[in-house]
GULOSE-599545 format. One record per residue (C-alpha): x, y, z; residue in three letters; chain. Coordinates in nm, 3 decimals. Layout:
N
x:X, y:Y, z:Z, r:ala, c:A
...
//
This chain:
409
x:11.529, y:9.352, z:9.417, r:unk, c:A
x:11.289, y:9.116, z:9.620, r:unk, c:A
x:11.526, y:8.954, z:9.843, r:unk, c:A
x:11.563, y:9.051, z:10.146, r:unk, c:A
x:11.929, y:8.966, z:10.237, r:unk, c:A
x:12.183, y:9.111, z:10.080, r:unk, c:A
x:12.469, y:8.912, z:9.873, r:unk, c:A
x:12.793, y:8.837, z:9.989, r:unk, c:A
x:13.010, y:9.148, z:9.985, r:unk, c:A
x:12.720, y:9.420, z:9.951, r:unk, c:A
x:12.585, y:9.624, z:10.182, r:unk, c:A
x:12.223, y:9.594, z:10.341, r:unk, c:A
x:11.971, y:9.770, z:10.150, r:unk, c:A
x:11.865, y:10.098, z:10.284, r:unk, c:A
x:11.508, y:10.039, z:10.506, r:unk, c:A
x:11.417, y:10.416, z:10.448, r:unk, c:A
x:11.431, y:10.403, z:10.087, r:unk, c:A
x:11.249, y:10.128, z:10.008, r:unk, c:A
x:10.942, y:10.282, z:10.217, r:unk, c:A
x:10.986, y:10.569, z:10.046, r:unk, c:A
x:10.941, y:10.336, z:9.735, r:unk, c:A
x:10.630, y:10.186, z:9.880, r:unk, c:A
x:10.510, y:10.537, z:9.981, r:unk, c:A
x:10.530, y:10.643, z:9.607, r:unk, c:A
x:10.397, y:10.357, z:9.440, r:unk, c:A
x:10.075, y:10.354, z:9.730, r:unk, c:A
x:10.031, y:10.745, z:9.563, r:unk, c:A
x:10.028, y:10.641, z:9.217, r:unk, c:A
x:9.786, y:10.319, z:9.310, r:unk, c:A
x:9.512, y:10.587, z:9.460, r:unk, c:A
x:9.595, y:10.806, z:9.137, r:unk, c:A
x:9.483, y:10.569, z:8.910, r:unk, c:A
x:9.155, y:10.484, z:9.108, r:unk, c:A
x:8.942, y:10.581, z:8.825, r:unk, c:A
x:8.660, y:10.448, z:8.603, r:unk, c:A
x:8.926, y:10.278, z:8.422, r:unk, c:A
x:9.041, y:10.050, z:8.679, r:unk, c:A
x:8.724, y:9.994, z:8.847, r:unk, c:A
x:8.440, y:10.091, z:8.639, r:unk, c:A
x:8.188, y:10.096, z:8.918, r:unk, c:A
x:8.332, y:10.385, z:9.090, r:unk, c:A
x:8.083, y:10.568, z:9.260, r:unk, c:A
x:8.076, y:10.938, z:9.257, r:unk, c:A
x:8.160, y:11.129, z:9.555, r:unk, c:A
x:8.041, y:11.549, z:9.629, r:unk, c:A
x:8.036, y:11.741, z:9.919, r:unk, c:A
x:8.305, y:11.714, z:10.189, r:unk, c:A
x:8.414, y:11.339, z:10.083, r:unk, c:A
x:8.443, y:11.462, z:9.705, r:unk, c:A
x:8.621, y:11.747, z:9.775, r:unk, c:A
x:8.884, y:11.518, z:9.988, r:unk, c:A
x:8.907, y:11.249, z:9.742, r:unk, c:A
x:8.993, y:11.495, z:9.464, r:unk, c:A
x:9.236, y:11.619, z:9.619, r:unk, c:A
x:9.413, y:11.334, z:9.760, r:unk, c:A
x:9.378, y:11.171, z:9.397, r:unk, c:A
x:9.523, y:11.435, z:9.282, r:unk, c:A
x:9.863, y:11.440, z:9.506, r:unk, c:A
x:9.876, y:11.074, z:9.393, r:unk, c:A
x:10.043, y:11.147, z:9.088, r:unk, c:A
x:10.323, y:11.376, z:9.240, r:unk, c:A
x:10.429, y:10.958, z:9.369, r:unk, c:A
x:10.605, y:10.979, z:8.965, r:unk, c:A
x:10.811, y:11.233, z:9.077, r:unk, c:A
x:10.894, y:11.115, z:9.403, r:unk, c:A
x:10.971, y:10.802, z:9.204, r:unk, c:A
x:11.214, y:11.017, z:8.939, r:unk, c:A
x:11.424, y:11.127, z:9.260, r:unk, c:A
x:11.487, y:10.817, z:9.356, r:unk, c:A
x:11.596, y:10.667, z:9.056, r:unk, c:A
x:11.846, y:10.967, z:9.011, r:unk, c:A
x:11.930, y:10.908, z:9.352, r:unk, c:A
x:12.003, y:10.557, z:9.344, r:unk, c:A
x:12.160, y:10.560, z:8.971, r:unk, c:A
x:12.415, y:10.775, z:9.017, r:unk, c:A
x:12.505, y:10.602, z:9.359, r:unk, c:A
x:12.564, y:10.298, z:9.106, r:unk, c:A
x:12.783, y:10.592, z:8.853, r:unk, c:A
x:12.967, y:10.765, z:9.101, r:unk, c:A
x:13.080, y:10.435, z:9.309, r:unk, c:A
x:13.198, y:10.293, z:8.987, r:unk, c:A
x:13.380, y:10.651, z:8.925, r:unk, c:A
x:13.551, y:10.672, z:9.280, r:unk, c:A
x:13.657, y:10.287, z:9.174, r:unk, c:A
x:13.844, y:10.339, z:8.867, r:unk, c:A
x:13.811, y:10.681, z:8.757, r:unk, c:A
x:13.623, y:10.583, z:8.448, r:unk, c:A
x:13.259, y:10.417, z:8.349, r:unk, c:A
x:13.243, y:10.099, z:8.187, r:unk, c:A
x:12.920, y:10.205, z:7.998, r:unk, c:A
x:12.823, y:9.907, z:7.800, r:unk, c:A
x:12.834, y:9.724, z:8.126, r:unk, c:A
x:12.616, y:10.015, z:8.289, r:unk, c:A
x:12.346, y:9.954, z:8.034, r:unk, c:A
x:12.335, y:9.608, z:7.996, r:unk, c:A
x:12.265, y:9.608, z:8.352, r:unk, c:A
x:12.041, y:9.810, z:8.334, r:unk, c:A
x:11.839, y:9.653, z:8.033, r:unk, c:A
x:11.821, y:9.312, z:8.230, r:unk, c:A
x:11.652, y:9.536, z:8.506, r:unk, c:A
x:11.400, y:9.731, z:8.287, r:unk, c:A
x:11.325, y:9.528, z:8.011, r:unk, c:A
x:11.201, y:9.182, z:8.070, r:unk, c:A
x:10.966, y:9.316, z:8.295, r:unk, c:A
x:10.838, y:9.582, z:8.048, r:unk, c:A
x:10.811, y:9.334, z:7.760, r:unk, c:A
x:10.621, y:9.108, z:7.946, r:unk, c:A
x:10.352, y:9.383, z:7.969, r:unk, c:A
x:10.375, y:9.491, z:7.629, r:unk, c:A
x:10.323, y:9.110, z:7.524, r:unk, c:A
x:10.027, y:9.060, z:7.730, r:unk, c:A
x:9.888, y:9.400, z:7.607, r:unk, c:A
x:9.963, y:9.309, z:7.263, r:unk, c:A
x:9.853, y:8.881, z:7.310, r:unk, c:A
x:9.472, y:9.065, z:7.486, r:unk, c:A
x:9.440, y:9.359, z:7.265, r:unk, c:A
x:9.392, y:9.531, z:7.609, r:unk, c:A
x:9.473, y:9.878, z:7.459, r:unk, c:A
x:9.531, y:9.827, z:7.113, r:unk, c:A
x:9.967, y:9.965, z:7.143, r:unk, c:A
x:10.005, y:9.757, z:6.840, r:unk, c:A
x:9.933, y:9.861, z:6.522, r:unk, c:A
x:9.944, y:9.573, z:6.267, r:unk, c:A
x:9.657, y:9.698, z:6.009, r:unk, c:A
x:10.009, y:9.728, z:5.809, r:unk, c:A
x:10.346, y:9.657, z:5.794, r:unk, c:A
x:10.463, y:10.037, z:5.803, r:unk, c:A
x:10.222, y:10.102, z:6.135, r:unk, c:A
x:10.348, y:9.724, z:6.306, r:unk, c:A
x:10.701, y:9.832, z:6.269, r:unk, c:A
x:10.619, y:10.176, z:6.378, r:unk, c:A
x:10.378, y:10.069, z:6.655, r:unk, c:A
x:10.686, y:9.848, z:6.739, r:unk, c:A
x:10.973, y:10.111, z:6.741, r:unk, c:A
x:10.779, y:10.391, z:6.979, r:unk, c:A
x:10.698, y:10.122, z:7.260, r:unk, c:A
x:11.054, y:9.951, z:7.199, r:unk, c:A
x:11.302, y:10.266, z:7.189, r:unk, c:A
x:11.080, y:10.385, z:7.489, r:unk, c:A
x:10.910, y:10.721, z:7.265, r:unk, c:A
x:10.598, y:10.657, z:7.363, r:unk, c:A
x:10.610, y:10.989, z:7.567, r:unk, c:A
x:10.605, y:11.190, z:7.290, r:unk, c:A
x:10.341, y:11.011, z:7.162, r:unk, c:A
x:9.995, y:11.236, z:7.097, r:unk, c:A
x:9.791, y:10.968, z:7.256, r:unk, c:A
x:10.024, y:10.716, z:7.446, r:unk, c:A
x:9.819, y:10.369, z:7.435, r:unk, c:A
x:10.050, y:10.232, z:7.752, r:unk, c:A
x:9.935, y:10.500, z:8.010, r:unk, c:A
x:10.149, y:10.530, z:8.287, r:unk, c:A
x:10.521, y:10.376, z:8.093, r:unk, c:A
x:10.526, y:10.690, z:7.982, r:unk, c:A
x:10.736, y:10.757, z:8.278, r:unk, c:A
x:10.922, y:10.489, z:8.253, r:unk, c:A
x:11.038, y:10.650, z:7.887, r:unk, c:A
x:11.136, y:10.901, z:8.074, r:unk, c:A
x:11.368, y:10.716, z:8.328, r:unk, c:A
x:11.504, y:10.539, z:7.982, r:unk, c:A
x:11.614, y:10.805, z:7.869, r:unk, c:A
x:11.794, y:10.989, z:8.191, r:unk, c:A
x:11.998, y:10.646, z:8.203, r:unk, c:A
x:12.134, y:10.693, z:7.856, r:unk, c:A
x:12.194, y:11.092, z:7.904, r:unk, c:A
x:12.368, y:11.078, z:8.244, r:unk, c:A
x:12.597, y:10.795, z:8.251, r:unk, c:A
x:12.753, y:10.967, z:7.938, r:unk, c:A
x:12.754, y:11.353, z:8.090, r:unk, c:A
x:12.961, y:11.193, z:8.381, r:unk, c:A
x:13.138, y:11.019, z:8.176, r:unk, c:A
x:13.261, y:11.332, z:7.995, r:unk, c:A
x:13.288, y:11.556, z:8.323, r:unk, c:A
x:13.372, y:11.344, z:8.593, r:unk, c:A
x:13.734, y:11.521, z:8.734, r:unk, c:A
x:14.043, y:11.368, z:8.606, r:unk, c:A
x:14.223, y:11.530, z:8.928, r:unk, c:A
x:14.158, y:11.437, z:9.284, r:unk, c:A
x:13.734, y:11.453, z:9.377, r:unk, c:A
x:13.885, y:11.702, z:9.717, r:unk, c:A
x:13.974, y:11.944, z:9.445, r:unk, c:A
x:13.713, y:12.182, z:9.391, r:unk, c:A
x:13.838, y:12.297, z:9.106, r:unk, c:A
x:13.759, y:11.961, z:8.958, r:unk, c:A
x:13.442, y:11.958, z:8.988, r:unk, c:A
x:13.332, y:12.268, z:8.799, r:unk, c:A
x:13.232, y:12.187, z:8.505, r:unk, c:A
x:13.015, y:11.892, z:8.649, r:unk, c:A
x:12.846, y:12.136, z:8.892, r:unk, c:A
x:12.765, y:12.378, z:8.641, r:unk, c:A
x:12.606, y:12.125, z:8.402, r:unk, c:A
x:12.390, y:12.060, z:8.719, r:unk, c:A
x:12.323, y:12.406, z:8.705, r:unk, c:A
x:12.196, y:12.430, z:8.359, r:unk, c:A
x:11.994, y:12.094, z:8.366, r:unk, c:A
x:11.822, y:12.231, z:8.723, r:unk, c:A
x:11.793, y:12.635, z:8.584, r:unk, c:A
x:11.720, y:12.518, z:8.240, r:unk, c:A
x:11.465, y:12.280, z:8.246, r:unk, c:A
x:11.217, y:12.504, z:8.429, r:unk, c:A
x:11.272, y:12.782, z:8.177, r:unk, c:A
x:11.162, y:12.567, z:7.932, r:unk, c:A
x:10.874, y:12.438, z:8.113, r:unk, c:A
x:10.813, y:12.828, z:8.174, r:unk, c:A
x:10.825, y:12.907, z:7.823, r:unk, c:A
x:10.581, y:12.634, z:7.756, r:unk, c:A
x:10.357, y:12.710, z:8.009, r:unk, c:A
x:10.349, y:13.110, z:7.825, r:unk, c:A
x:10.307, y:12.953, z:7.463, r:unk, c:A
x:10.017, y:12.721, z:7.511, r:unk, c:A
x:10.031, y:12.375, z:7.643, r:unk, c:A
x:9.986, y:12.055, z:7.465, r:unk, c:A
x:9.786, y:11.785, z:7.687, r:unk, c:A
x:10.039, y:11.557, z:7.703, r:unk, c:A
x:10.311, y:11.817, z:7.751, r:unk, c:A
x:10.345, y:11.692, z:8.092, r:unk, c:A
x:10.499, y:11.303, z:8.005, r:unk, c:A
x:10.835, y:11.526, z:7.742, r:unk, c:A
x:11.163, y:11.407, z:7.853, r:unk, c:A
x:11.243, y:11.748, z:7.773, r:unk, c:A
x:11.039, y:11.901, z:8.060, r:unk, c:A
x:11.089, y:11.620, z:8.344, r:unk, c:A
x:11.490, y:11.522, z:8.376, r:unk, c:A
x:11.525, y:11.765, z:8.629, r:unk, c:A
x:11.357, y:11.591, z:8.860, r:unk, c:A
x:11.600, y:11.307, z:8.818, r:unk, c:A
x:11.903, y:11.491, z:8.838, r:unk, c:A
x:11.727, y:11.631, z:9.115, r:unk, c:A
x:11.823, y:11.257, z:9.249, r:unk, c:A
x:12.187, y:11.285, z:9.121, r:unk, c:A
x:12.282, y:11.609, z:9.293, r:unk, c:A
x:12.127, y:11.458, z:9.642, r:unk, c:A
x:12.370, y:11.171, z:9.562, r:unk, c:A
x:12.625, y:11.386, z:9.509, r:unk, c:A
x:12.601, y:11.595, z:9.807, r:unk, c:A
x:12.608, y:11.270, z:10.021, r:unk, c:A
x:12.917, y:11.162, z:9.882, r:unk, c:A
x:13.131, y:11.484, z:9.855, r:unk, c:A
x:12.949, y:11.752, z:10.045, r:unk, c:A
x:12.777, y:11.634, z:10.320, r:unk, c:A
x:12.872, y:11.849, z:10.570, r:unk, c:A
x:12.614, y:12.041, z:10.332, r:unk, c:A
x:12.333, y:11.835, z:10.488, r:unk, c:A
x:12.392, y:11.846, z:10.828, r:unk, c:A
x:12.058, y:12.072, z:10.928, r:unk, c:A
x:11.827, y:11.780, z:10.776, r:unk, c:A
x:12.022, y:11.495, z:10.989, r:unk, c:A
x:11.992, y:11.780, z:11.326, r:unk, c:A
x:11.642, y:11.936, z:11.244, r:unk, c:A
x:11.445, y:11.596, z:11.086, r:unk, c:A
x:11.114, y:11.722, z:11.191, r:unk, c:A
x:11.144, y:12.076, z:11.022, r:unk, c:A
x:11.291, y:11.897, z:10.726, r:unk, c:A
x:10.945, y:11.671, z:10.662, r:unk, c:A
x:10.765, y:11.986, z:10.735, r:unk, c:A
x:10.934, y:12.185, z:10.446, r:unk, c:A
x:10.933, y:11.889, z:10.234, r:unk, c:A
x:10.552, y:11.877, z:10.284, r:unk, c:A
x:10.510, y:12.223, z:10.210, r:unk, c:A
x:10.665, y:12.253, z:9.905, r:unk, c:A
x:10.457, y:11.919, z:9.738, r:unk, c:A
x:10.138, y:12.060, z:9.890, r:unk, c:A
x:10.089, y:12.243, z:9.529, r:unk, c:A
x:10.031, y:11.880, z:9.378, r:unk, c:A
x:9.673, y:11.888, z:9.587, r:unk, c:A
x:9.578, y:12.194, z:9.367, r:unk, c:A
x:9.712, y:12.153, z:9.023, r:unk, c:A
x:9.693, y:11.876, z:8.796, r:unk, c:A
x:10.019, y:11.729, z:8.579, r:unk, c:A
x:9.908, y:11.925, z:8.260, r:unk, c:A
x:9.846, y:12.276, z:8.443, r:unk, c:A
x:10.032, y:12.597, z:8.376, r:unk, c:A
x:10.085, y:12.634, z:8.766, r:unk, c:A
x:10.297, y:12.320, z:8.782, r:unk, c:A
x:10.487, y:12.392, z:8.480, r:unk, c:A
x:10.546, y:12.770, z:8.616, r:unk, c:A
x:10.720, y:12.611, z:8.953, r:unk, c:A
x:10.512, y:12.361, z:9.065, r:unk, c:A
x:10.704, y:12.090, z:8.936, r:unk, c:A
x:11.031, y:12.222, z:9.071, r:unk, c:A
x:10.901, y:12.287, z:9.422, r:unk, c:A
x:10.783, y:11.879, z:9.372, r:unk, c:A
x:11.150, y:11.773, z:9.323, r:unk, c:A
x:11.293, y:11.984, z:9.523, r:unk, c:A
x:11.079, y:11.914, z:9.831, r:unk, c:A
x:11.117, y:11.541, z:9.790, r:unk, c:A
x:11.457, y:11.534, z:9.773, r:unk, c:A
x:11.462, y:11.732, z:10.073, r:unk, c:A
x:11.244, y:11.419, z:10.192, r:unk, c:A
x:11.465, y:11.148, z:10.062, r:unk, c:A
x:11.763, y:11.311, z:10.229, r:unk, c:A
x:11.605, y:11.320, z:10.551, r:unk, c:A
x:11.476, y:10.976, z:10.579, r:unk, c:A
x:11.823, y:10.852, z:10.422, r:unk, c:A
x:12.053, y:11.057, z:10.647, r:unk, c:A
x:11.809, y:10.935, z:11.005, r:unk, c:A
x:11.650, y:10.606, z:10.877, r:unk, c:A
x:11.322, y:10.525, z:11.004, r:unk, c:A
x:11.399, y:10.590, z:11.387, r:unk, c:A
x:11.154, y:10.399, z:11.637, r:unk, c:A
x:10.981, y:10.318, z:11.362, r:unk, c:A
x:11.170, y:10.096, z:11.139, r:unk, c:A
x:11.030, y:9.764, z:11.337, r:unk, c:A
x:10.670, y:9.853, z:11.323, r:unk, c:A
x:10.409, y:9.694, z:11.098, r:unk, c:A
x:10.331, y:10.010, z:10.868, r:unk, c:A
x:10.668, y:10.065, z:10.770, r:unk, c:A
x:10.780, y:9.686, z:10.702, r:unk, c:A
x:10.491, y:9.669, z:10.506, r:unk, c:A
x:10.622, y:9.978, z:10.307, r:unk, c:A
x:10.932, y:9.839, z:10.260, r:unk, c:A
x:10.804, y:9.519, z:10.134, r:unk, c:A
x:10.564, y:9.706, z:9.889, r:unk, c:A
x:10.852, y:9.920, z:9.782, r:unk, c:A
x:11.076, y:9.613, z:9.683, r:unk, c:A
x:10.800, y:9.502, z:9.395, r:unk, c:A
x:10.716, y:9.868, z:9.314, r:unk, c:A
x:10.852, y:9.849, z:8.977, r:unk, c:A
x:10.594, y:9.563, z:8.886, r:unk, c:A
x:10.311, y:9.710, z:9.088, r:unk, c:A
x:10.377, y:10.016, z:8.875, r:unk, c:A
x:10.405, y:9.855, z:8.542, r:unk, c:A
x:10.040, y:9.645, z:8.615, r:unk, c:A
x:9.838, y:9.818, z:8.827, r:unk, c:A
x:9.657, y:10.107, z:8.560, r:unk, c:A
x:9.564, y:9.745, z:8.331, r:unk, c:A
x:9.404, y:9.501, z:8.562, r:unk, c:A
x:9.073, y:9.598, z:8.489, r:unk, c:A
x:9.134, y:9.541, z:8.099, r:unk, c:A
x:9.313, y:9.206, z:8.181, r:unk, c:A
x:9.162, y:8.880, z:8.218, r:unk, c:A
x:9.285, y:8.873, z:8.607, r:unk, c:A
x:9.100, y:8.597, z:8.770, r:unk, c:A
x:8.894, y:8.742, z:9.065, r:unk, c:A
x:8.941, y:9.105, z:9.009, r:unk, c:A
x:8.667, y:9.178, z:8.838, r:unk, c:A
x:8.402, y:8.968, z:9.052, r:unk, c:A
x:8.575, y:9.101, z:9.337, r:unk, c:A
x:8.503, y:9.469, z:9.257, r:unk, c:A
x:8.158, y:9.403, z:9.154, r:unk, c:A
x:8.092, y:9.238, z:9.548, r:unk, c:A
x:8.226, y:9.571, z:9.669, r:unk, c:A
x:7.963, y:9.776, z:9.454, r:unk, c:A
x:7.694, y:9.589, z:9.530, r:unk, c:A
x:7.744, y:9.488, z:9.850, r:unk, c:A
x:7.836, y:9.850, z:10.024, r:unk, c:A
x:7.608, y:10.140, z:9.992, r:unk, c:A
x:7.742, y:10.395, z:10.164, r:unk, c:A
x:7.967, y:10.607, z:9.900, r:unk, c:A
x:8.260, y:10.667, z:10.073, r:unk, c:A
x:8.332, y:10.316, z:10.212, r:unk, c:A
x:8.253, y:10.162, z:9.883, r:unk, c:A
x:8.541, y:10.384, z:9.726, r:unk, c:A
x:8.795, y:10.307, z:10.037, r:unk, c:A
x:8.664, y:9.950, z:9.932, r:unk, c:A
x:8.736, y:9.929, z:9.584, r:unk, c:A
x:9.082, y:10.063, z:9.660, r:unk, c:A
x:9.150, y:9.819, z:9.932, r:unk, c:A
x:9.089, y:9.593, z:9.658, r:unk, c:A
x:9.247, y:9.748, z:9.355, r:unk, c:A
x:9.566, y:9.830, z:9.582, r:unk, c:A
x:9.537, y:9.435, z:9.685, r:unk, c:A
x:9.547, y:9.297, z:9.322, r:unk, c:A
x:9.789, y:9.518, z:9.206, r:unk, c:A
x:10.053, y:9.416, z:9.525, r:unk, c:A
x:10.003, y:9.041, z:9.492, r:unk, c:A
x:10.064, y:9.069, z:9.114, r:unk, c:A
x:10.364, y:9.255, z:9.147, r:unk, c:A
x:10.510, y:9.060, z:9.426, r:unk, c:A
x:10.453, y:8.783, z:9.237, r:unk, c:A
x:10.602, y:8.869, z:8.861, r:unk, c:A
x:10.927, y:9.031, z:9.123, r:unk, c:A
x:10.949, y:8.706, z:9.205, r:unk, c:A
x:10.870, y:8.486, z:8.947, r:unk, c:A
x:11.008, y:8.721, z:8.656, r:unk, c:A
x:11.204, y:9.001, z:8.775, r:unk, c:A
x:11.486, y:8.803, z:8.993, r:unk, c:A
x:11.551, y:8.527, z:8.788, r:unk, c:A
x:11.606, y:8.780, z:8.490, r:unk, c:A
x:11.853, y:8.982, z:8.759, r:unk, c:A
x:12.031, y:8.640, z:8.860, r:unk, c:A
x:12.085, y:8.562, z:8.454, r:unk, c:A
x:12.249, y:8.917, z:8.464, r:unk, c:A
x:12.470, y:8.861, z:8.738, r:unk, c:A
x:12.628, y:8.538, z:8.628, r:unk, c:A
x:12.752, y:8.735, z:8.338, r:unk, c:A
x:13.153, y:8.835, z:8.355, r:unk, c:A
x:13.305, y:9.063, z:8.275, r:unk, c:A
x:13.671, y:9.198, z:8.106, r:unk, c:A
x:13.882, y:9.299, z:8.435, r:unk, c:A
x:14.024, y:9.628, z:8.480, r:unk, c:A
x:14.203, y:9.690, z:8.772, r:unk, c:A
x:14.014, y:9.900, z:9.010, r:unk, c:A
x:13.621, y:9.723, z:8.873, r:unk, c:A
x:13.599, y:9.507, z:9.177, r:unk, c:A
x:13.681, y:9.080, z:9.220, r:unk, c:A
x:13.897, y:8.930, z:9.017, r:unk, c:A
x:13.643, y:8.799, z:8.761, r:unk, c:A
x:13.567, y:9.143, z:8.652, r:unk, c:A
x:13.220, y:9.224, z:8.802, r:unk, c:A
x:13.141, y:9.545, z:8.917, r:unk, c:A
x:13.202, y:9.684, z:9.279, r:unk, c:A
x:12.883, y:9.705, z:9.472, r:unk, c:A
x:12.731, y:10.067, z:9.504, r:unk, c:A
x:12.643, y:10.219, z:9.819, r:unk, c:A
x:12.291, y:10.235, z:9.717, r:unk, c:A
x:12.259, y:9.821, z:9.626, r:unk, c:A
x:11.888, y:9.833, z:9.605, r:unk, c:A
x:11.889, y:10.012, z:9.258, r:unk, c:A
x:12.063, y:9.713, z:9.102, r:unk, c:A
//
């Protein structure tokens, strides 16, 4: 995911994705500027407050941004594989997968578990170890009533989609030609039901009373994943469909911006965003990862900001996993750093822009460098493994074809 180049035989990643990427994980990095990270914090009122509330509070909509994507680029891996052979080779799908998510997300869970940072696991007992064990393991920690990890709840979330979809394509993907419409029926009208259904449940929720952590059930966020799956899917098949964002960019960002401005007035857990906030979230950015995929970065793609992005974007997935717990680690420098900013700059604002010039710093450097050190040479292990052939898969030794959408390995 860190490299640059691309290997032999797969296409360069796409530039306007991986900003996007950066974009979303920069959100959830001013989200999570809170006492927790940096304890010193001051408090802001007035003008200053009433900006840094808000802004805070868009931050988290960056998950959902996120959950797009990973539809997005997921089923670019499914439906490549599809077009390929007309089947999915499954177990293949997941191991993948698991050599992608996992070492990573044990790491944390070791480090959590070796500093007692926050307590996940449970070993008064064997029958709370093993069940402490099982919830952070088989990724149910979202259902959780008090969810110890913080932000993986998300992740759970993601886990799950990649079980559920690669089998509902599996059992609906067309046996006839993909240019018969026909066909493709029964897969559009799960779509259907996943993107009507979802939000009736959140609806009914929202009418019944709300739980706090309501907001992190699988149950109530995979539509903003298949969100990600039908933008895929209307690249591939339809895209004819998609024309107006590739002729009218500018009103495109506009509209996308519209619809996510309700994440600067409701938090995750309010009845607004369960009512139709969190649809009008997906929706508008997918509209926003359709524009910036269908007309790149334009004039901007060589400039500083957006190379930066990109570069952020490839070690998101560490960045996200770290970020919430450096404060609780034993990071060297972090802490003393942090405490310089509080009592070296008086003025409330800048200290706060300070502390998350710093915060945002730790958290980049330590995800670039576990991307690096951890994440790739797990993902070079998982490429060197073969594969049965079946005619259609790819090379002769059996690995998979490369997806149009490489940078979701």
């Amino acid at each position: 995911m860190s490299h640059s180049h691309s290997p032999a035989g797969v296409p360069p990643r796409n530039q306007s994705l991986d900003v996007l990427r950066g974009l979303a994980i920069v959100m959830v990095l001013f989200n999570h500027l809170e006492p927790f990270t940096v304890p010193m914090l001051p408090a802001l009122s007035g003008p200053a407050g009433y900006v840094y509330w808000h802004v805070k509070s868009i931050g988290w909509t960056g998950v959902d941004m996120f959950f797009v994507l990973s539809g997005f680029l997921i089923s670019g891996l499914l439906f490549k594989e599809l077009e390929q052979t007309g089947r999915l080779h499954l177990p293949r799908f997941w191991v993948r997968r698991a050599f992608k998510i996992l070492p990573s997300y044990w790491l944390l869970l070791a480090v959590l578990a070796f500093t007692g940072a926050t307590h996940w696991l449970a070993a008064g007992s064997a029958a709370s170890l093993a069940r402490s064990l099982a919830e952070h393991l088989l990724f149910a920690q979202n259902y959780l009533a008090h969810n110890p990890n913080g932000p993986t709840w998300s992740l759970a979330v993601e886990e799950h989609f990649y079980l559920l979809m690669p089998l509902l394509l599996w059992w609906l993907w067309p046996a006839r030609q993909p240019r018969d419409s026909r066909a493709w029926r029964p897969l559009f009208t799960a779509f259907v039901v996943i993107l009507a259904g979802i939000p009736l449940l959140r609806l009914a929720a929202a009418f019944h009373g709300l739980q706090v952590e309501d907001f992190r059930r699988t149950h109530f966020r995979l539509d903003g994943l298949t969100y990600g799956v039908l933008a895929q899917f209307l690249c591939r098949y339809h895209r004819s469909a998609l024309e107006p964002l590739r002729r009218h960019p500018a009103v495109a960002l506009g509209a996308s911006l519209a619809l996510v401005s309700c994440g600067f007035f409701f938090g995750q857990g309010h009845p607004g965003m369960f009512i139709g906030g969190f649809t009008l979230l997906s929706i508008g950015y997918t509209v926003l990862l359709l524009t910036l995929y269908l007309n790149g970065c334009g004039r901007w793609e060589k400039t500083v900001v957006v190379r930066a992005a990109s570069h952020v974007g490839r070690w998101s997935y560490n960045i996200f996993l770290w970020n919430f717990f450096l404060w609780a680690l034993p990071l060297p420098g972090y802490r003393p750093a942090q405490a310089w900013v509080a009592a070296h700059v008086a003025w409330a604002p800048g200290q706060l822009a300070a502390h998350f010039v710093v915060f945002a710093l730790f958290a980049i450097a330590l995800g670039a460098a576990l991307t690096e050190l951890f994440e790739t040479p797990a993902l070079n292990l998982r490429d060197r493994i073969r594969w049965r052939a079946r005619p259609g898969v790819g090379a002769a030794d059996g690995r998979p074809v490369p997806s149009q959408a490489p940078q979701a390995h």
